[in-house]
N, C-alpha and C positions, 0 to 999 in steps of 0.2 A: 504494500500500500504506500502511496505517495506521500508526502508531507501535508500536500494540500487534500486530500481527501483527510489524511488525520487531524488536520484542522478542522473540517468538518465535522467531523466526527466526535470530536472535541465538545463541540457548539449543539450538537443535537442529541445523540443519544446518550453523551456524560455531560448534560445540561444540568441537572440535578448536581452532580458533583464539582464541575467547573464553574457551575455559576454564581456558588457560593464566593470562589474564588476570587474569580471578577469581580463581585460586589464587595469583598474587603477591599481590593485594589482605589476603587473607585471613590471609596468611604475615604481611605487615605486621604488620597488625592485633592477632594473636595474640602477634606477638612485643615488639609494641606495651606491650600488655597488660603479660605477664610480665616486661619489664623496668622497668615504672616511668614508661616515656615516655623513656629512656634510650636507646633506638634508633632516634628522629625528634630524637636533639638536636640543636642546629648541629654540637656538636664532632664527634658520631660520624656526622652523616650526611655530613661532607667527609670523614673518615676511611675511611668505606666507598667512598668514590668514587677515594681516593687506593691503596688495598689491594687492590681487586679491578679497578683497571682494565686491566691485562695481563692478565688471565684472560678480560674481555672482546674483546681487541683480537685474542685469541688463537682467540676462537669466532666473530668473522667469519668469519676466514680458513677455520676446522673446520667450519662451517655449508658453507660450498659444496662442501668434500671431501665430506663425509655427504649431497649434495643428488644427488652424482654417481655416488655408490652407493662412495667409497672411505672410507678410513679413513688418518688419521696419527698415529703413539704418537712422534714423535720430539720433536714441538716442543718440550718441556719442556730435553731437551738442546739445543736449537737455541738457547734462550735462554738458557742455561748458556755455554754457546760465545759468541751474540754479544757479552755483558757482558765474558767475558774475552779477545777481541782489541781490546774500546774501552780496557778493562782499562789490557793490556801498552804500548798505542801511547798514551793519556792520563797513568796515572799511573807508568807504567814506565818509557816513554822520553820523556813529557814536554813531548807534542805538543799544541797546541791541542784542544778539544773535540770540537770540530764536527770533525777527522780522525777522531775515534775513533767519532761517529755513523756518519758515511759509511762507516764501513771497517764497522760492524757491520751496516748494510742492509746491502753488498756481502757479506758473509758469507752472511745471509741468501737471498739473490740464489741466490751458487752453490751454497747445500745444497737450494734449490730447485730448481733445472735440475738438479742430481744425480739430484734423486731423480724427478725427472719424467721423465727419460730410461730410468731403468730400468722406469719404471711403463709411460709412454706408449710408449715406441719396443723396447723390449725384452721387456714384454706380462708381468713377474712383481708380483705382485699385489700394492697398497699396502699390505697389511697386515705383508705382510714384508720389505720395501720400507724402509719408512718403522720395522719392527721393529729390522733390521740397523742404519738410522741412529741408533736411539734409542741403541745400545751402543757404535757409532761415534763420535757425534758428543760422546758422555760422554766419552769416552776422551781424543779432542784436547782437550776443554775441562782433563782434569787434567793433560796436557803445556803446554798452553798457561798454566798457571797454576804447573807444576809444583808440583800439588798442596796449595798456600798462596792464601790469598784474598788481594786487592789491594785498596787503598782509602787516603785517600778520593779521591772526584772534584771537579773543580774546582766552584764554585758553578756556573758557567755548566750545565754537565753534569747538575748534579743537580736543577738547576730542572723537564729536562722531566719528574722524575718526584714533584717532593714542593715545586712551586714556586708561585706564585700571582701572579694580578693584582690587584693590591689600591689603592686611591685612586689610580684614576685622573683619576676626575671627584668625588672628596673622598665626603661622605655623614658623616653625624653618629651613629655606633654602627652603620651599616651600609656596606655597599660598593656605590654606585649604578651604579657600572660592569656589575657584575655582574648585578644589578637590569635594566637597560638592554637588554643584553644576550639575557635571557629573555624581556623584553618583546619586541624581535625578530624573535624565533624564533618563540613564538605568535603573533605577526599572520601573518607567513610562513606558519604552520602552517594558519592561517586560510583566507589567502588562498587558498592552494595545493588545499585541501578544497575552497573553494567553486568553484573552477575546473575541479576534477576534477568535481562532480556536476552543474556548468552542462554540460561537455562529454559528459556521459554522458544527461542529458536530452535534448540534441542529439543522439544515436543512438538515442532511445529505448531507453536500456537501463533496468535498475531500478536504481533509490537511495532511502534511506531516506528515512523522511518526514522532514519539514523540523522538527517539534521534536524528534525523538532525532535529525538532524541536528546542532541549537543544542546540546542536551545534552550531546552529545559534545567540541563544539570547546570550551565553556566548561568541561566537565571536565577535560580535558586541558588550558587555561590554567590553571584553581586549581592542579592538580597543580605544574603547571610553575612557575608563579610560588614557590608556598609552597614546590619544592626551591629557585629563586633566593634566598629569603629564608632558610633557614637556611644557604645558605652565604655571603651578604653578610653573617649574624652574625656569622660564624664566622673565618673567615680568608680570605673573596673566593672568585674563582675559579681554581680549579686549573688550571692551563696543561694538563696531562694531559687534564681532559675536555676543552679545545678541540678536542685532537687524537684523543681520541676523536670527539666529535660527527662533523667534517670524516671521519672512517671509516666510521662510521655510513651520513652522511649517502650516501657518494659509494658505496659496496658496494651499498647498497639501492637504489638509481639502478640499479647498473650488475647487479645481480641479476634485476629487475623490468624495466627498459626498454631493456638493451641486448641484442644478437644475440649475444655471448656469452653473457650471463645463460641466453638462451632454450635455446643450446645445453648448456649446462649438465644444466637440468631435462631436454630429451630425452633426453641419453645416461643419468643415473638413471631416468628414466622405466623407457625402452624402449630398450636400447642396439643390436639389432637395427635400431629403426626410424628410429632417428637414423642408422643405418650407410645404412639405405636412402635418406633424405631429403638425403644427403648432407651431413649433417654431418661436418669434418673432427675427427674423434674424437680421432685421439693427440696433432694440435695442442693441442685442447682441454684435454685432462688434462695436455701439459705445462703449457702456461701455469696451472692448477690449482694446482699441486703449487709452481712459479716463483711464484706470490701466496704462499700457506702459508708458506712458507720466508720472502717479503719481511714480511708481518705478524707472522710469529714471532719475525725480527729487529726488527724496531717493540718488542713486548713485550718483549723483551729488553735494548733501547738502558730502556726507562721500568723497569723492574724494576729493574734495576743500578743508575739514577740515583736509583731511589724507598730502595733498602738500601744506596745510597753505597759502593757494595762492589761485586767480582767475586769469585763463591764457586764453589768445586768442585762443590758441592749444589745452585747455583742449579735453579731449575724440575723441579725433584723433585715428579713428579706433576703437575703440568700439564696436559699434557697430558688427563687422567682429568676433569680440573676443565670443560675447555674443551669434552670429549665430552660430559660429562653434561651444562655447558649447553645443548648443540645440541639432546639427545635431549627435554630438560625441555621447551626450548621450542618442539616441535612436531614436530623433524625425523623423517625414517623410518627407520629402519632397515635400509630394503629400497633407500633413496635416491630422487630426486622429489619430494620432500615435504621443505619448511622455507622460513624466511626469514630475513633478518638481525635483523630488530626480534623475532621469537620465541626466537632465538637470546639478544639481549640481553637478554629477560623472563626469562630460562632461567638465567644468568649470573647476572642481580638475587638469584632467587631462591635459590638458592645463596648467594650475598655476604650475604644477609638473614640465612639458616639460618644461618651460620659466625660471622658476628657475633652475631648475638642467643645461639644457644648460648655463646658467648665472654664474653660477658655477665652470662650466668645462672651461669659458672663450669661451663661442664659439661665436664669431661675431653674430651680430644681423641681419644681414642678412642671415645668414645660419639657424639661429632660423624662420624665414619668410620659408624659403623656406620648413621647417622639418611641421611646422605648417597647410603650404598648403596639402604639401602629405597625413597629419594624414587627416586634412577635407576633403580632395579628399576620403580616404579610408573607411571613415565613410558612408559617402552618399553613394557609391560605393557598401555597403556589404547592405545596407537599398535597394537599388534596389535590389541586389543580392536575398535577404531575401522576398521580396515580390514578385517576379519569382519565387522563389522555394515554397512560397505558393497559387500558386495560379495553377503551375503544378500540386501540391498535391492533390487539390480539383477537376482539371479536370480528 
């Protein structure tokens, strides 16, 4: 196949997957514009990466619920909760840090087996499920706070969430480490590409032509270098995306090539034909629901550390944040349909909208309202997209 037919091809029937793409492109671009150049600075593109990365870490985990046809409204309280047991056992009673991480995954941990137990083994629907926890798990977080926020947290503590790697290997107005770093990652990325479309020649399957091939892996290194380089202006690498990336990296692994991941998409599929194929289904949604709860804890240890605080209010809407990413960035509604990296193009886009209207000064309430439309229009073209395929086929 030609380059210009895979351009086509590109624009029509991975409409749905590219188009998401585009629209982040465009979102930039725009917001680009209207701020001046103000929203690709150094300062505010580690800023954006340091503010909305629990919103991300939080739409892994909500991308595979929404994959498997459920839903969770809690995590926002869960993140509320785990800030305030690292809280009490860090700055209350005075315990090393690293007690107060562990004790907040374990937190985590068991508001996931809670609630996977009710979902999976007891058959009442995640939406109420996971409703009753949202009221729940508020309520301990203002006992366990009794109602006063807690702070600060030690430096160590507050690194994972507002900390950096900065000269390591020196760099003269920049940070090489970080530089370094990205460099990396694109050859990896490279490498990785070109081995997958050697081994799909090898089965004769189709792959793109070889220069929208190049096109692609060189566009995707510019991108990647030039965000290396405004955060080596800027103030390095934030320790938080390592631990982002490392989420990323290992969800989309385990989404895409592992016997879990597969079971996943079958039970959203077709939960009937996973029952028949022998998929073990209420396994499956507990261990679902057990991740949710462990990533919500994650979001929660970086959020506390990023506001150096445990607040009553923490993750107030959150949750809302982490659904609209999944739905922006491709997922279905119906469940079966998503990925982790659509998921994060979903989250971007959002972080963009919120910051660049924050920017522009536009009232927070008008930002609510702009947010609504975009997840109205999301869901909207996902119906849209699945009537036009399913006319096709009849």
């Amino acid at each position: 196949m030609n380059a210009a037919a895979d351009i086509r091809d590109l624009f029509t029937r991975n409409l749905r997957t590219s188009g998401i793409y585009i629209a982040f492109v465009g979102i930039v671009a725009l917001f680009t514009i209207l701020t001046n150049g103000r929203l690709l600075s150094p300062g505010n593109v580690t800023n954006l990466v340091l503010q909305y990365s629990y919103i991300l870490i939080l739409a892994i985990g909500m991308v595979i619920v929404i994959i498997a046809g459920h839903i969770d409204l809690s995590v926002g309280s869960v993140v509320a909760l785990t800030g305030a047991v690292s809280a009490v056992l860090v700055v209350r009673e005075g315990m090393p840090w690293w007690v107060g991480v562990l004790a907040g995954l374990g937190v985590g941990l068991a508001v996931g087996a809670w609630q996977g137990f009710w979902v999976a083994y007891v058959g009442i629907p995640a939406f109420i499920v996971t409703l009753a926890g949202m009221l729940l798990f508020r309520g301990l977080t203002l006992q366990v706070l009794n109602n006063v926020s807690l702070s600060p947290f030690p430096k160590e503590y507050g690194n994972l969430g507002r900390g950096f790697l900065n000269g390591l290997l020196g760099g003269y107005g920049y940070d090489t480490f970080t530089l370094l770093i990205f460099a990396i990652a694109v050859v990896g990325f490279a490498v990785s590409s070109w081995r997958s479309r050697r081994a799909k020649l090898a089965y004769r399957q189709h792959v793109e032509a070889m220069g929208l091939f190049v096109a692609r892996i060189v566009a995707v290194a510019a991108v990647a270098m030039w965000f290396a380089w405004q955060l080596a202006t800027s103030r390095g690498l934030p320790i938080v995306l390592i631990v982002l990336a490392v989420l990323v990296l290992t969800y989309a692994a385990v989404t895409k090539s592992s016997v879990f991941g597969r079971h996943v998409y079958a039970i959203g599929g077709n939960l009937s034909a996973a029952q028949l194929s022998g998929v073990r289904v209420k396994r499956v949604n507990f261990l679902i629901f057990l991740n949710m709860g462990f990533l919500a804890s994650v979001a929660g240890v970086v959020y506390s550390a990023r506001s150096n605080a445990a607040q009553p209010g923490a993750g107030n809407m959150f949750e809302l944040d982490a659904i609209a990413a999944c739905f922006i960035g491709g997922a279905a509604v119906s469940g079966g349909i998503g990925t982790v990296p659509g998921a994060m193009i979903g989250g971007l886009i959002m972080a963009v909208m919120s910051n660049g209207m924050s920017l522009l000064g536009i009232d927070q309430s008008v930002q609510q309202v702009v947010k609504g439309i975009v997840l109205l229009l999301a869901v909207a073209f996902d119906v849209w997209n699945k009537r036009r395929a399913t006319e096709a086929r009849a």
